[in-house]
N, C-alpha and C positions, 0 to 999 in steps of 0.2 A: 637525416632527421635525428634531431636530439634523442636518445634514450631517457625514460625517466627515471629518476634517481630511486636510489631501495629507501621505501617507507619501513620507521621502524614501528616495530612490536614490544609491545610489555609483559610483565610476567606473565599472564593471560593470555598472551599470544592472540592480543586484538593488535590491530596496526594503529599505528600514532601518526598523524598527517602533520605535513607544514603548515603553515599562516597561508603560503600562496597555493595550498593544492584546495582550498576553498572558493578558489574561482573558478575552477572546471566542474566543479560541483553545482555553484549554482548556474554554469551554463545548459549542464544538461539538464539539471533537474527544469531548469526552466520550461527549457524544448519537451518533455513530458508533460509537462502541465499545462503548457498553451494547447499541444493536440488533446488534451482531454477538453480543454476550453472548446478545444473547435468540431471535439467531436458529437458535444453535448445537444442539440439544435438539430444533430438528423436523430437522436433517439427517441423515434415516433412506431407507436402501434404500424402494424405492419410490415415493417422493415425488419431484415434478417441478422442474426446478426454476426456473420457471414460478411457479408457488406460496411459493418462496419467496422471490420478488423481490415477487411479492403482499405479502407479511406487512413485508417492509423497507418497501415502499410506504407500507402502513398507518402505520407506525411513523412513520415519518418524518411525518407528515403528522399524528399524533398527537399527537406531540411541537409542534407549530406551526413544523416547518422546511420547507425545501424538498429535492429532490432538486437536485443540480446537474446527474445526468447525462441525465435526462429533458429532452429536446430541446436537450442538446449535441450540435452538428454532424448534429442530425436521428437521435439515440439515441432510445431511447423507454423505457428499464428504467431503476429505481433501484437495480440494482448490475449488474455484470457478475460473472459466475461461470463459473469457469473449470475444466474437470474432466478430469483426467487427464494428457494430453501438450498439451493447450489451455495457452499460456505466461500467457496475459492477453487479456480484452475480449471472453470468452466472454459471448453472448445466454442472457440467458432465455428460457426456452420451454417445450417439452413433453417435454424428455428427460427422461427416468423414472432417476434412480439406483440405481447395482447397488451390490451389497454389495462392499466392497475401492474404491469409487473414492472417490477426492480428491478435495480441489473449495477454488479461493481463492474468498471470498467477496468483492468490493470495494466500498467505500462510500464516498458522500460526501454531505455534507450544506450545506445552509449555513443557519445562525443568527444570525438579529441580524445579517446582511453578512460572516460570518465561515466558511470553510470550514473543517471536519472532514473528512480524506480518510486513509480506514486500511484493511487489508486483512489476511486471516489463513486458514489453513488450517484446513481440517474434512475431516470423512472419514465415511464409508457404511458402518454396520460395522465389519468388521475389516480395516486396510489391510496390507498385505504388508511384509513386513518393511523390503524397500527402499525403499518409498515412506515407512514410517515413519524412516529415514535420511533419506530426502532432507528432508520435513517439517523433522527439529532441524534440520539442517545449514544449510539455509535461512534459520530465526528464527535461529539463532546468527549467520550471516554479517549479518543485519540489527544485529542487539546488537553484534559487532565496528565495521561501521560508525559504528553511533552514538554507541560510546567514544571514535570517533577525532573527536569534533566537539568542537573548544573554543576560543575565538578564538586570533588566529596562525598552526592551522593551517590546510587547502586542503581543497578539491571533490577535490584526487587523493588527500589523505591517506585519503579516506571509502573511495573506490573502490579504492584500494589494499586498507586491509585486509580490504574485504567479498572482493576475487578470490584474496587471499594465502588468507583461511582455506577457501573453499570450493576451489580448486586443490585444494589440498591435502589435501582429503577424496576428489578424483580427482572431480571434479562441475564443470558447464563456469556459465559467469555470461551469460548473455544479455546481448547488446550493441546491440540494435535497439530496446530501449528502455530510461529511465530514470525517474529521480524528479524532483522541479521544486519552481520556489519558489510560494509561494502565501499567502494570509493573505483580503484582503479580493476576489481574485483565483481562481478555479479553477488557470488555470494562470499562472506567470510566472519571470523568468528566477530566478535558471539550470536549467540543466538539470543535474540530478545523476547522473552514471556511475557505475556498480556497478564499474567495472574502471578502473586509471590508475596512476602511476606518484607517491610520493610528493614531497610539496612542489609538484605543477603546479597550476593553473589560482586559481581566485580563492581568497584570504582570506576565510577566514570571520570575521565579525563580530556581536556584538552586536545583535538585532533581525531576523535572517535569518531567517525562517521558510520550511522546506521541506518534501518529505515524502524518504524514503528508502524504494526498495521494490525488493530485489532479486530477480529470478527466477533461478532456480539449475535446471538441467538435470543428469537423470541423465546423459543422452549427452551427446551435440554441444550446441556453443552455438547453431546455425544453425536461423531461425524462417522459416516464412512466413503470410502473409496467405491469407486463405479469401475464396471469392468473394463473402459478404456484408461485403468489407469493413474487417469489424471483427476477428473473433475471427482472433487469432494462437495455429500449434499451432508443436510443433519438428518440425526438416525431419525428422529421422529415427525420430517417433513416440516418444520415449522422454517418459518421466515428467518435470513439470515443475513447481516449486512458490513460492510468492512468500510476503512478509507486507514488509505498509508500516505503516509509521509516520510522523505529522506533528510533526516538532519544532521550536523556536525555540532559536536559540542567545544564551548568554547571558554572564554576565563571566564564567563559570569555568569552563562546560561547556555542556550542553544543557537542556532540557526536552523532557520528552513528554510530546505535547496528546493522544494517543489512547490512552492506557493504559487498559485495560478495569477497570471498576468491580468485577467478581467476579474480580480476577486472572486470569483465563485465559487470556490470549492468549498464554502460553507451552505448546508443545505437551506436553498427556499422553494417553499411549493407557490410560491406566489406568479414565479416564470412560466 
């Protein structure tokens, strides 16, 4: 079996991808995004969701990938799912879904040495009007960031406009976590901030491949950690929603490796 060749890195010590390592990117990212496709249709009141980290499990493994986050740092699920005022890195388990709640679903996969890592909102019935605000406001402050990637400009251009447009819908950006670079790698530099001040931190370039995944709160920005750990909720209980995406930047703009095959990963309550 071929060895892959050493991607290189820039003063930043982010990695710089070839023209052809853009194809293994958008295979997997793809295979992440279709099992969000197909996971979307069992997330009904009732069902655990336990059961449906079961079915991504399947999936994944049917497909001939792997999960990346089964036995990262001693994880054991192949997504985290995160429901209601949970911000991110919610367990699978045995909690039963109510009708009205939210839920990010996250995923990541790796194919041929290559990771897919994308995330998206779903909902239990019929959500409330302001969770369904929060939902667009969210994928929209993601789509704003992603406009603002084109070589030239910065990691604070991104975070800039993701905090400009969500501010301004009166909604706070989570700052305890961010988005990162990645390709043959789960996680690597940089780290990408949802919030920053335009023109700071690195140049983006040709070959960066990252994910972008904002968490946007109805209330307060301010998160903490649960005693297992892992799952992060918001300090003051309020609603919380995320969607990622993995892109590679290119000479003119971006790509997206995780656009869903049945288009839907932009939010409609109409389904």
């Amino acid at each position: 079996m071929d060895q892959p060749r050493t991607i290189q890195t820039n003063r930043d010590g982010i990695n710089i991808h070839a023209a052809e390592d853009y194809a293994g990117m958008h295979k997997a990212g793809r295979l992440a995004a279709q099992i969000l496709d197909e996971i979307g249709p069992l997330v009904q009141p009732g069902v655990t969701t336990g059961e449906l980290d079961r079915v991504i499990q399947d999936k994944i493994e049917a497909a001939g990938a792997l999960s990346a986050t089964i036995g990262y740092k001693g994880y054991q699920h192949a997504s985290c799912i995160s429901i209601n005022h949970v911000v991110c890195h919610g367990i699978p388990g045995a909690k039963v879904l109510r009708d009205g709640d939210i839920l990010n679903i996250d995923v990541t996969v790796i194919l041929d040495g290559w990771y897919g890592d994308t995330s998206r909102m779903f909902w239990a019935g019929k959500p409330s009007r302001k969770a369904e605000r929060l939902i667009r406001i969210t994928h929209d402050a993601l789509m704003e960031g992603i406009a603002a990637v084109k070589p030239g400009k910065t990691f604070g251009d991104i975070g800039y406009a993701i905090q400009r447009f969500a501010e301004a819908q009166r909604c706070s950006v989570v700052r305890d976590f961010c988005g990162h670079g990645l390709g043959r790698q789960f996680h690597s530099a940089p780290n990408v901030l949802h919030y920053g001040r335009p023109g700071r931190g690195p140049v983006l370039e040709p070959g960066m491949f990252f994910t972008i995944e904002p968490m946007i709160n109805l209330g307060r920005a301010e998160t903490k950690i649960l005693a297992d750990e892992w799952t992060a909720v918001t300090k003051d209980r309020s609603l919380s929603a995320q969607y990622e995406h993995s892109i590679g930047v290119t000479e003119t703009g971006c790509e997206i490796f995780t656009l869903s095959p049945g288009g839907l990963y932009e939010p409609d309550f109409s389904r």
